[in-house]
C-alpha positions in Angstrom: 43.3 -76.6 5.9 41.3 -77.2 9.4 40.4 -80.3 10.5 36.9 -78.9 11.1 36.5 -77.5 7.7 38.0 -80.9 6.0 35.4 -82.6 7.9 32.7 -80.3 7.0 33.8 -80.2 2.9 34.0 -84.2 3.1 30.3 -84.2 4.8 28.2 -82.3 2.1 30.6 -84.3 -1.1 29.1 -87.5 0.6 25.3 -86.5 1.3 24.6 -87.3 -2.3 26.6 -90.5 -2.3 24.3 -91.7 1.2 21.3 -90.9 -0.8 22.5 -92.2 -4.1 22.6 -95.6 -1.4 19.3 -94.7 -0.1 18.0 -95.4 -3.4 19.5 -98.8 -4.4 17.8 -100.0 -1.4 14.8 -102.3 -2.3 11.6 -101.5 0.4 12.0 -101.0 4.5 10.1 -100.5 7.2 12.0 -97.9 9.5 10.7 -96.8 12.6 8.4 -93.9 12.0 10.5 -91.5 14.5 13.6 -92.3 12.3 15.0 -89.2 10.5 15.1 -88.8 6.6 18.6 -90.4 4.5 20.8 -88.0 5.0 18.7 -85.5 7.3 18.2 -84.1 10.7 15.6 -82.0 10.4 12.4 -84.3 9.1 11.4 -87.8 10.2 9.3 -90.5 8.5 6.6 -89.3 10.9 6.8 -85.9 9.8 6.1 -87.6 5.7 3.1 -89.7 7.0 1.1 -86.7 9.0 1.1 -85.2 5.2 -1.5 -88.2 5.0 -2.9 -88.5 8.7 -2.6 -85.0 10.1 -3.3 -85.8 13.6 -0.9 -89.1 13.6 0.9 -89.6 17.0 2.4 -92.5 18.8 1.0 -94.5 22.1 2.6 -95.1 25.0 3.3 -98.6 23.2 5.3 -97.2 19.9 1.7 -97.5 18.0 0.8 -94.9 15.5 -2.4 -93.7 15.7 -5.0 -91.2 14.0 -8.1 -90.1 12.7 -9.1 -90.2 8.7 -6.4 -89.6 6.0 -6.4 -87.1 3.4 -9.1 -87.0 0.7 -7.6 -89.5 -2.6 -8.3 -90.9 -5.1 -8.5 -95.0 -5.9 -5.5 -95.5 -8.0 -8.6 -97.8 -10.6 -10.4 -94.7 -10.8 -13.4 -92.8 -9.4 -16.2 -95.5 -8.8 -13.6 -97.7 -7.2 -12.5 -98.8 -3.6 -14.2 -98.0 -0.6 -13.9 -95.2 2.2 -10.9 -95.4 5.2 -11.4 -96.2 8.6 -12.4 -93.9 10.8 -9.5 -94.1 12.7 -6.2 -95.7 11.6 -3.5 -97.4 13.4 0.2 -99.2 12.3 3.1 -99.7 13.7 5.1 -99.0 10.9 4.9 -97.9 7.1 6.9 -99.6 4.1 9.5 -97.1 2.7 10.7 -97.0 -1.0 12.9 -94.7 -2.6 12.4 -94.3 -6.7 13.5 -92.5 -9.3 10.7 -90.6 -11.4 11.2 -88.1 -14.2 15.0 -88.2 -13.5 14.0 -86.8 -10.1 14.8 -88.9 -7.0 11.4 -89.7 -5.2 10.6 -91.3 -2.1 7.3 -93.6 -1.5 5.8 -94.8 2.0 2.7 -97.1 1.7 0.3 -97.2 4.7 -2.4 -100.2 4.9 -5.0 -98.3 7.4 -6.6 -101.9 7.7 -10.4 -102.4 6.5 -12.5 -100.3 4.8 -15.6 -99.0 6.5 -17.9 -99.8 3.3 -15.9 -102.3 1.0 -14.6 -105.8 1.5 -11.8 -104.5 0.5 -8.6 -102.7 3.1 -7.7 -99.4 2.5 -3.9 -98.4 1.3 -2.3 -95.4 1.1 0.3 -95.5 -1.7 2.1 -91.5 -0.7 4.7 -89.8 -3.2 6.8 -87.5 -1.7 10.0 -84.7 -3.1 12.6 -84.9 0.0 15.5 -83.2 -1.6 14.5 -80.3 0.0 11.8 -79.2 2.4 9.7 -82.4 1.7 6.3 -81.9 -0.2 3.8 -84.5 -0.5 2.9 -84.9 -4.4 0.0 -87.7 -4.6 -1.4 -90.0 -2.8 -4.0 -92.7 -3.6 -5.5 -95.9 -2.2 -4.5 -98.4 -3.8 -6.1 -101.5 -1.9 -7.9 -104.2 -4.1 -8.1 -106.7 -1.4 -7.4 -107.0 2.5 -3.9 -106.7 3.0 -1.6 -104.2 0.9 2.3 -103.9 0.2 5.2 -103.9 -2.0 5.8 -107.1 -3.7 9.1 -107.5 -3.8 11.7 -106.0 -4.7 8.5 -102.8 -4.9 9.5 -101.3 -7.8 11.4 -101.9 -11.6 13.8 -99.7 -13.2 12.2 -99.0 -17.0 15.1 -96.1 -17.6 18.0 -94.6 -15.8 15.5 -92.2 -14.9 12.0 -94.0 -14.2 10.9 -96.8 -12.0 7.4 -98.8 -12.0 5.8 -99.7 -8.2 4.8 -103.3 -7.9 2.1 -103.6 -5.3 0.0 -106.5 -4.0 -3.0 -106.8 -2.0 -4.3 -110.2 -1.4 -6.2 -112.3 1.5 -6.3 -116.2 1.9 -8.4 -118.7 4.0 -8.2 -122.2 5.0 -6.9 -123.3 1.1 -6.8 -120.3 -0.9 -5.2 -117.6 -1.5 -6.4 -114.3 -3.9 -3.3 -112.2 -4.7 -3.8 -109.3 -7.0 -0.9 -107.3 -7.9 -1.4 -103.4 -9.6 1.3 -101.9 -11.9 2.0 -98.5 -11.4 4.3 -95.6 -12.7 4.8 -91.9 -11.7 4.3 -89.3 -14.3 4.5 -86.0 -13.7 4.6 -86.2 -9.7 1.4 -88.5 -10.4 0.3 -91.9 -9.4 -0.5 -93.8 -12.7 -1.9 -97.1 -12.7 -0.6 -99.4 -15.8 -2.6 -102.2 -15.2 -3.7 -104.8 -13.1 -3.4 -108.4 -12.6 -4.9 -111.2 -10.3 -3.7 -114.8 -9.6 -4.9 -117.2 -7.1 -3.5 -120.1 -5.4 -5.2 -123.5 -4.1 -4.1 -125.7 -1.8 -6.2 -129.2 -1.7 -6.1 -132.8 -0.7 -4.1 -134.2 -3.7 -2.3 -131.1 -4.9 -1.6 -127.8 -4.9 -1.8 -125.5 -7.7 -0.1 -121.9 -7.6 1.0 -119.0 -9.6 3.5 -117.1 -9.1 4.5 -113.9 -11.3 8.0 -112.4 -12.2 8.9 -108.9 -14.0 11.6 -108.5 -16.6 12.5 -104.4 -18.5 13.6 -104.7 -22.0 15.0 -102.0 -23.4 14.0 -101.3 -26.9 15.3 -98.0 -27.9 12.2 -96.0 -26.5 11.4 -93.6 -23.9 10.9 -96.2 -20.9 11.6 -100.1 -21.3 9.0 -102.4 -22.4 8.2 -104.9 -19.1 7.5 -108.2 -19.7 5.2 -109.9 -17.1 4.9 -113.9 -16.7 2.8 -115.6 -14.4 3.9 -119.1 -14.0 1.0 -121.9 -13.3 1.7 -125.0 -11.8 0.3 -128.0 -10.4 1.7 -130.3 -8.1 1.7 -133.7 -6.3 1.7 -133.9 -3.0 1.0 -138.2 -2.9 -2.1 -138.0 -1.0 -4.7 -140.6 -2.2 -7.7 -138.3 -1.5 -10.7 -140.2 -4.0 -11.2 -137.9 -6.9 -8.6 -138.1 -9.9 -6.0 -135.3 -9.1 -4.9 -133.1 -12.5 -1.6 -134.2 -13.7 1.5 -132.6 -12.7 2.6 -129.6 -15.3 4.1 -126.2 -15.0 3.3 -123.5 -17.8 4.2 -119.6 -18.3 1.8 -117.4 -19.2 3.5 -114.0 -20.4 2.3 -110.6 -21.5 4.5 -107.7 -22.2 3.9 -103.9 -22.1 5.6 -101.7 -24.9 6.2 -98.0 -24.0 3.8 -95.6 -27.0 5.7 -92.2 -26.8 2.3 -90.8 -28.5 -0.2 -91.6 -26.3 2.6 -91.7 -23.5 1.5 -95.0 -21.7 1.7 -98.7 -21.5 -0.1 -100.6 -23.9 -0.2 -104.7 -23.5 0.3 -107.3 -26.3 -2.1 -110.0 -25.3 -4.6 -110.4 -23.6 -3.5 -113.4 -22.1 -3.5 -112.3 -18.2 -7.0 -111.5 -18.4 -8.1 -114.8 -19.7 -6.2 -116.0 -17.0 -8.0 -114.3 -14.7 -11.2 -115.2 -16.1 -10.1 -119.2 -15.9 -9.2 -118.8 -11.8 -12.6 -116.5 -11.5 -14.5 -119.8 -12.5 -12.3 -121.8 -9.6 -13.1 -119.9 -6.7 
């Protein structure tokens, strides 16, 4: 057999392999004028002028552009504010996903603040790239000033299906408000699950934070049940600052969300998070 045509046969048996890796990959942030995993023909810029049709870069590698796309807020219709009128990044966080037994690809552009809200505004963007790429949805999905993937960015729930996990947060001199939305795809549609706020302090005497971590259980349904925890603790730091500090403890507060094939959604167990968000309201 030719060389040429051995080389060309090995090629197209390993383009699904290099995007099989593409995949595994937790979020990125490539250069914008970097082609697609596995592709020539589209870059990342082509993917984000779906969302800011006149998008270009400076002289200084800086993206710039006018007003995205018409979307929706991810909370619903009487939520979030309206984008800037202009937009600039230097980058975009990538993440590939898996959706519907599909392979997906997600980029998440934070256009900076909001002309009307306290809050930023966030593109979350769903895009098909197996072929010509389409974009699918796209919503804001900013609850506070600065929004990305929180780490990893996203939980497999099936062989087939992955959740997002965002966060959007802002902090001052000794606080910080973190607020971090679930979301799934279904149907080549953004889909919020639910979400949930924590909020750190940072005083004389102590400190007293929360941190949150995301487990799938499988339990013989459709999609994985996930099980949230927030853990809350308070500690030390050995300052003698005149009030009585709290006393050192550490305590998980967990909440778990079963799959229900008949309304085909995520329903929670408790309560729980929401009290605890109701507790930290009273701190602020």
């Amino acid at each position: 057999m030719p060389t040429n045509l051995l080389r060309f046969i090995l090629a197209v048996m390993l383009l699904p392999l290099l995007w099989t890796a593409a995949l595994a990959q937790d979020a990125s942030l490539p250069d914008l004028g970097s082609p697609l995993p596995g592709r020539k023909d589209f870059t990342y810029l082509d993917l984000a002028r779906m969302v800011i049709p006149d998008l270009a870069a400076d002289k200084n590698g800086f993206y710039r552009g006018g007003l995205p796309i018409k979307m929706r807020h991810i909370e619903g219709l009487d939520s979030g504010g309206s984008p800037p009128e202009t937009s600039g990044f230097s980058n975009a966080a990538v993440l590939a996903i898996r959706a519907g037994g599909k392979d997906r690809l997600t980029m998440l552009f934070d256009l900076g603040d909001s002309s009307d809200s306290a809050e930023g505004y966030a593109v979350l963007a769903l895009y098909d790239i197996t072929g010509k790429p389409k974009l699918l949805d796209a919503a804001n999905v900013a609850l506070d000033r600065s929004t990305y993937f929180r780490e990893p960015g996203k939980l497999a729930v099936s062989a087939s299906d992955d959740i997002l996990t965002i966060e959007s947060s802002h902090s001052n001199s000794n606080q910080n408000y973190i607020i971090v939305p679930l979301i799934m795809v279904a149907r080549d549609r953004l889909k919020l699950i639910d979400i949930i706020y924590m909020f750190n302090e940072h005083v004389c005497a102590y400190s007293r934070t929360q941190d949150i971590a995301f487990k799938a259980i499988a339990e013989g349904q459709r999609h994985a049940a996930i099980k949230v925890t927030v853990t809350d603790a308070t500690v030390l730091n050995g300052e003698r600052c005149g009030d009585e500090p709290p006393k050192p403890e550490s305590h998980a507060i967990s909440v778990t969300y079963h799959w229900d094939k008949k309304t085909s959604r995520y329903a929670k167990d408790s309560d729980a998070l929401d009290k605890l968000a109701g507790e930290n309201a009273k701190r602020f």
